[in-house]
N, C-alpha and C positions, 0 to 999 in steps of 0.2 A: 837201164842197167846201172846197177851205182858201183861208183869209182872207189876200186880196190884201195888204189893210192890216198886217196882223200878218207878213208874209214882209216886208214892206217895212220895219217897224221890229226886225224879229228879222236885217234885213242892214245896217241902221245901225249898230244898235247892237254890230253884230262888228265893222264897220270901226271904231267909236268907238276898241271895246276895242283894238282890233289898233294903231293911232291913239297910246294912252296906252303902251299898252306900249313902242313904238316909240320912243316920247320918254321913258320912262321907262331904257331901256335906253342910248339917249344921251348922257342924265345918268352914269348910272353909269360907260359909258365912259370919260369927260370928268374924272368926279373928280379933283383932283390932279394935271390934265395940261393945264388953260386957265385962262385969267385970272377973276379974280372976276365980273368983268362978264359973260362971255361963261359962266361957272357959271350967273350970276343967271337971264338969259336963254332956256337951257336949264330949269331949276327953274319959271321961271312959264309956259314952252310945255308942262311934263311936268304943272302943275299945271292948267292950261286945257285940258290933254286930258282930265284926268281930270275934268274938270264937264263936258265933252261928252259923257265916256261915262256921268257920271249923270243928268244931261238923258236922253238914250237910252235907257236900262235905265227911269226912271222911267216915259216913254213909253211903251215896250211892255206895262211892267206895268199900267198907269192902261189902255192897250187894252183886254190881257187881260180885265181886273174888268169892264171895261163893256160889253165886247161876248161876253165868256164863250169866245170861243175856245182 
């Protein structure tokens, strides 16, 4: 029977990821082509994604160990 819990952080944490990436590729876009402010902006959305998607991952894994699925 697979674990409700663990599908519900195994779809988090792909939005997280999908999330960072998304901002991460916006940054890159942006380089060289917007003002410093609105770079900064970008750079601490790309970096607050990327501690959502290890928040997330921690998550699932911290399930995984304790409930063994």
């Amino acid at each position: 029977m697979p674990c409700e819990e663990k599908i519900r952080l195994v779809a988090a944490y792909r939005a997280a990821v999908e999330n960072h990436s998304a901002a991460v590729n916006d940054l890159k876009l942006t380089r060289g082509k917007t003002s410093k402010a609105e770079y900064a902006r970008l750079r601490l959305s790309a970096d607050e994604a990327a501690d959502i998607s290890k928040t997330a991952r921690l998550a699932l894994e911290r399930h995984v160990q304790e409930h063994g699925c």
